[in-house]
C-alpha positions in Angstrom: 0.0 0.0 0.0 1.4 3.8 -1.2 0.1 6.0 1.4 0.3 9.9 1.3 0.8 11.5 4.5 0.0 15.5 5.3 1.5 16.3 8.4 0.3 20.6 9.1 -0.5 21.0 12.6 1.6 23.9 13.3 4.5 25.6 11.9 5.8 22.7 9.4 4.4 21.5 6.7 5.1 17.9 6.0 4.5 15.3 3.1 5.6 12.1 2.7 4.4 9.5 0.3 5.5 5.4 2.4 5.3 2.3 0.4 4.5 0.2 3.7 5.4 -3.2 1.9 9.0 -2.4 0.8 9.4 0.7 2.9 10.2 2.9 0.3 9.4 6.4 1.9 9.9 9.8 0.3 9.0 12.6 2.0 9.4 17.2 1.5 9.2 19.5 4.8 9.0 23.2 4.5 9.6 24.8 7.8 8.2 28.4 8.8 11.1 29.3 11.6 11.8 32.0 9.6 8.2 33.4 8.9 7.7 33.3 12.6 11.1 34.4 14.1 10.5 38.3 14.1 7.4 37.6 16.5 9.5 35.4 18.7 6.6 32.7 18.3 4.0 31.1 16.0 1.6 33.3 14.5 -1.4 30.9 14.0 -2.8 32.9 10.9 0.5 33.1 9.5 1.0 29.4 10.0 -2.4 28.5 8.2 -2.0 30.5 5.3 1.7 29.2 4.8 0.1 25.4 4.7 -2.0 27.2 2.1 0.4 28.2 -0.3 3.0 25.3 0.6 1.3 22.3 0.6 -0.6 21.5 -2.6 2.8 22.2 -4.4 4.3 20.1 -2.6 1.8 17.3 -2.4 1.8 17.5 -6.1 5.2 17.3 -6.4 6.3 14.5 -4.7 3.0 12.1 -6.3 4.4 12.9 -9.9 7.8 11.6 -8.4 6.0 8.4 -6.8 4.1 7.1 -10.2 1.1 10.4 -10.3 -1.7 10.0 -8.5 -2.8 6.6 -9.6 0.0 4.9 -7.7 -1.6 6.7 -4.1 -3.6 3.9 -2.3 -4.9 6.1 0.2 -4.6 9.6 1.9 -3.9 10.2 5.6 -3.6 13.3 7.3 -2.9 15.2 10.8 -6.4 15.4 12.2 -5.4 16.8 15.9 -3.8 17.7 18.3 -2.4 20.9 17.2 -4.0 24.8 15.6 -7.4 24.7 14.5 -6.7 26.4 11.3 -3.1 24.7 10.6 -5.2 21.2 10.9 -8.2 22.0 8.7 -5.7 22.9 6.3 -4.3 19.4 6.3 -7.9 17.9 6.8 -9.5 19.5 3.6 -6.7 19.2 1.2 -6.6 15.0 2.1 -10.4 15.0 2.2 -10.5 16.8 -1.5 -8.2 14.5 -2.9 -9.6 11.4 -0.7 -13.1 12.2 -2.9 -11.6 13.3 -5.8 -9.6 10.3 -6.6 -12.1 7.5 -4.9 -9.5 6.8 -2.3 -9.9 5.9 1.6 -8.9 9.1 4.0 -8.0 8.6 7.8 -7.3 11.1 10.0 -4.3 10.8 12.4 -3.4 11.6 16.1 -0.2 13.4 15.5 1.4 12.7 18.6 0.8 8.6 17.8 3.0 9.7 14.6 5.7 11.0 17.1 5.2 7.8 19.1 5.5 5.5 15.9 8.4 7.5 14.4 11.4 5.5 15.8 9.9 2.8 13.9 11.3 4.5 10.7 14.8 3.4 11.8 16.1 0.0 10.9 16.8 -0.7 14.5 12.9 -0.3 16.1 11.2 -1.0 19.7 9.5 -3.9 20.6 5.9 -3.6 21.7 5.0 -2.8 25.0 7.7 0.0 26.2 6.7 3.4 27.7 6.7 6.5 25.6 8.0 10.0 27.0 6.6 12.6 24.4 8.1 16.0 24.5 7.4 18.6 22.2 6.5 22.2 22.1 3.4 21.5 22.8 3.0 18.1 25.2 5.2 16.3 28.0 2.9 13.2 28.2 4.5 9.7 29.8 2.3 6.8 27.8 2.5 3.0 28.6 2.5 1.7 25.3 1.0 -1.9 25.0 0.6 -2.3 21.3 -0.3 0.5 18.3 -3.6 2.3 20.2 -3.2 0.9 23.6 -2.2 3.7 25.5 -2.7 4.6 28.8 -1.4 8.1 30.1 1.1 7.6 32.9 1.3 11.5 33.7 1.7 14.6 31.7 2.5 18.5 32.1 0.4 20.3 34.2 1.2 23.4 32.2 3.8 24.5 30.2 5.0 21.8 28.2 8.9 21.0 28.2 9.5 22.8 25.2 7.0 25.6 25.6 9.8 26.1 28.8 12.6 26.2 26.8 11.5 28.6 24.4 10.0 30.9 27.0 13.0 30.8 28.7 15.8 31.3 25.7 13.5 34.3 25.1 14.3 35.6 28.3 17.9 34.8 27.7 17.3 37.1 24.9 17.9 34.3 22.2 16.1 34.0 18.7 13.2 32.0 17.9 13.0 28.7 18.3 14.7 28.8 21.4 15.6 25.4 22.6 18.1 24.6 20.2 18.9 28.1 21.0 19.4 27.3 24.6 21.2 24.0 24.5 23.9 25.6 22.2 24.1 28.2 25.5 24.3 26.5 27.6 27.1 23.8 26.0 29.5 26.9 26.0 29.5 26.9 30.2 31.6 25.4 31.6 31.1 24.1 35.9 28.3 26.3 37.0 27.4 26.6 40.8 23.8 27.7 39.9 21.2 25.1 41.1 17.5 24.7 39.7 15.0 23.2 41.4 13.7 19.8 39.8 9.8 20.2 40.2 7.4 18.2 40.7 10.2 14.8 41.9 9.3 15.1 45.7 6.1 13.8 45.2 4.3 10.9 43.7 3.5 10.7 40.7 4.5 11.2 37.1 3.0 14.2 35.8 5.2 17.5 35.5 4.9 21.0 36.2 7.5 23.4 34.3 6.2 27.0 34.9 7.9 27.6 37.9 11.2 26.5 36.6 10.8 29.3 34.3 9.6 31.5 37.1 12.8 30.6 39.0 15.1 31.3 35.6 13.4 34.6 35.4 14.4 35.9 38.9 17.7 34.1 38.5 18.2 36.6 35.6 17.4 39.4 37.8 18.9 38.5 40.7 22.5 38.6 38.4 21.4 41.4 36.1 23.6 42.5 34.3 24.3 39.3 32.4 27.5 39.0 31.4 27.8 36.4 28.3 29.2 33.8 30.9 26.0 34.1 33.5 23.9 33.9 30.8 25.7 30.3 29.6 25.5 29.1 33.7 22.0 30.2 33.3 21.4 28.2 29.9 23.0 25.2 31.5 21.3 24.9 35.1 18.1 25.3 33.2 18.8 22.6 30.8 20.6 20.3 33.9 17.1 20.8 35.7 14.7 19.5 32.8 16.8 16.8 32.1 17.5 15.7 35.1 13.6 16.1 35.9 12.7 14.1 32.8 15.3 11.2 33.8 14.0 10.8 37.2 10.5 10.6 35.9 11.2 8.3 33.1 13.0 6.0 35.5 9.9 5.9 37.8 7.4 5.1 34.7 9.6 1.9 33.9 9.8 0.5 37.3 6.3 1.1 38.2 5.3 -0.5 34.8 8.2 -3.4 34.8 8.4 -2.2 31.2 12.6 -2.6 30.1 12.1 -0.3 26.8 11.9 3.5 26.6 11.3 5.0 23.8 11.8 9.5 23.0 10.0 11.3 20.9 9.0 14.9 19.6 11.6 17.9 18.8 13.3 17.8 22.7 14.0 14.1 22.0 16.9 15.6 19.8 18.8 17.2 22.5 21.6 15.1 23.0 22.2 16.2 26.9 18.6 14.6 27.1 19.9 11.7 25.3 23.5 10.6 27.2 21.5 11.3 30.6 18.3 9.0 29.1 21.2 6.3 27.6 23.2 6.1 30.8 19.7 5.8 32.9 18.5 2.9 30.6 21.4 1.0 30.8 22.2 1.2 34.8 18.4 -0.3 34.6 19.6 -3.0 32.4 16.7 -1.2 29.6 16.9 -0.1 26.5 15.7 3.5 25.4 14.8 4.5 21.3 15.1 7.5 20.1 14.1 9.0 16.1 16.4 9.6 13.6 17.3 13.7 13.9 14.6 14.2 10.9 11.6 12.6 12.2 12.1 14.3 15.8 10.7 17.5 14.4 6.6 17.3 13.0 6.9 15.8 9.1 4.6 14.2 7.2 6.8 10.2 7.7 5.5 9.4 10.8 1.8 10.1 10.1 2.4 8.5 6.8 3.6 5.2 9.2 0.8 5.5 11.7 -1.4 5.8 8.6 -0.6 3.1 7.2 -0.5 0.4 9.9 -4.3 1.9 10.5 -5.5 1.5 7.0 -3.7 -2.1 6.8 -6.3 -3.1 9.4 -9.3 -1.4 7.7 -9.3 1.8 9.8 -10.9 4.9 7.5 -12.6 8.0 8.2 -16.6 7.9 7.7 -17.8 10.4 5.2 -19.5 12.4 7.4 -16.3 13.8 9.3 -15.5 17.4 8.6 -13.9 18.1 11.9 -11.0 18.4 13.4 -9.4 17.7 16.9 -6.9 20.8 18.4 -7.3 18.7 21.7 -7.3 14.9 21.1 -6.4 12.4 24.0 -4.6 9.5 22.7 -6.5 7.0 25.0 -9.4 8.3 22.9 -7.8 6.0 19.8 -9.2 2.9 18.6 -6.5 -0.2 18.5 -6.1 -2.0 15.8 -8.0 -4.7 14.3 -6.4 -8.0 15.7 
């Protein structure tokens, strides 16, 4: 099966067109980072009418590259989580085509895509394993017993992890998006002798809360105002020490409470490699394993909801034709598993 997969819930638009049999994948991503950098955010407007004039292009593109549109078996697309107008984007341009061409449509959870995605790398997880999702937008810990068994084992109370790091790299005074931003900061300290608290690890639990670290960054920035370019680097790196060592401790707890001995990392933190060595050393004093994306598919693109796509449509899963919506908030325990 040749699947087309429209990835546009937010500031990237992605395309892929995945061969599931042979695994033949080719895939397009136009980023907006620089459409949005001057506002030091994403401009949801901005974002929509960029999937506008980006994606049909690029859809069209791509499917004369694959065979044209006869050799497209069926047309998935990024139904929710993720900005109203950025999804319905996505949702009309595979629901045209989906009736156009006489060819099944299913919409897609896109942070299942982020959870699938390590399964575009020749080395994959093994079903069950618990899932720790960062992104801009979600921190969510999942226990992950096969492709739409999921159960939530916590998840951010407010700001996400990466909503953090950009709100704090802004305060840093760095450029949009800020956590690569930061990272790059903060690997320029050297031995810093500023402490963060790590919220949220005194109590039981698993969900996170990363507001107040920000809080606590912003009147560290007073308290040594003015910055000099070293302060701002100890800053940088007791912020990132403090995340990561937040997420490790919590990741640890979700495999001992489950018994699970695989971890798997996902969404655009899962490429900072601090995250990674600490996650890596963790797993293996556990005697686990942990999973992490290839650097391409940690970021949204249209791959992974091309993946998830087609594992649903392989067991029959399609959208009714009386769906029109989409779904900016979208549990993932609200999925359906697959046919067995």
């Amino acid at each position: 099966m040749r699947v087309l997969g429209i990835e546009s819930s937010c500031d990237e638009t992605g395309i892929a067109v995945l061969d599931t049999e042979t695994g033949h994948l080719t895939q397009r991503l136009y980023s907006q980072i620089e459409r949005h950098r001057e506002y030091g955010g994403v401009v949801p407007e901005l974002a929509s009418r960029d999937h506008v004039a980006k994606a049909a292009p690029m859809i069209m593109q791509l499917i004369d590259e694959r065979g044209g549109v006869e050799a497209i078996d069926g047309v998935v697309y990024t139904r929710g989580p993720g900005l109203m107008g950025a999804l319905m984007v996505g949702a009309s341009l595979a629901r045209g085509m989906g009736w156009a061409l006489n060819k099944p449509v299913l919409g897609i959870h896109h942070m299942e895509g982020h959870l699938l995605a390590p399964m575009l790398s020749t080395e994959r997880p093994e079903f069950p394993f618990v899932a720790l999702l960062v992104s801009g937008g979600h921190t969510l810990l999942v226990d992950v017993e096969a492709v739409g068994r999921y159960q939530i084992l916590g998840e951010s109370l407010d700001d996400a992890v990466g909503e953090a790091f950009d709100k704090t790299a802004k305060l840093l005074g760095l450029p949009y998006p800020g956590g690569p931003q930061l990272a790059a900061l903060a690997a320029q300290s050297g031995p810093t002798r500023l402490v963060f608290p790590r919220p949220m690890i005194d109590r039981p639990g698993l969900d996170f809360s990363f507001s107040g670290l920000k809080t606590f960054a912003l009147n560290t920035i007073h308290k040594l105002s003015p910055l000099t370019e070293q302060s701002r680097a100890e800053i940088a790196l007791a912020f990132e020490l403090a995340v990561v060592d937040t997420l490790k401790i919590k990741c640890k707890r979700a495999l001992e409470s489950t018994g699970r001995k695989t971890l798997v990392v996902a969404g655009g933190v899962g490429a900072n490699q601090r995250l990674r060595e600490v996650l890596k050393q963790m797993t293996l004093d556990l005697k686990a394993e942990v999973y992490f994306p290839a650097m391409e598919y940690c970021t949204d693109n249209g791959a992974m909801i091309a993946y998830a796509g087609g594992l649903r449509m392989a067991a029959g899963q399609q959208d009714n034709a009386d769906i029109t919506d989409v779904l900016p908030r979208w549990s993932l325990e609200d999925l359906p598993p697959l046919s067995t």
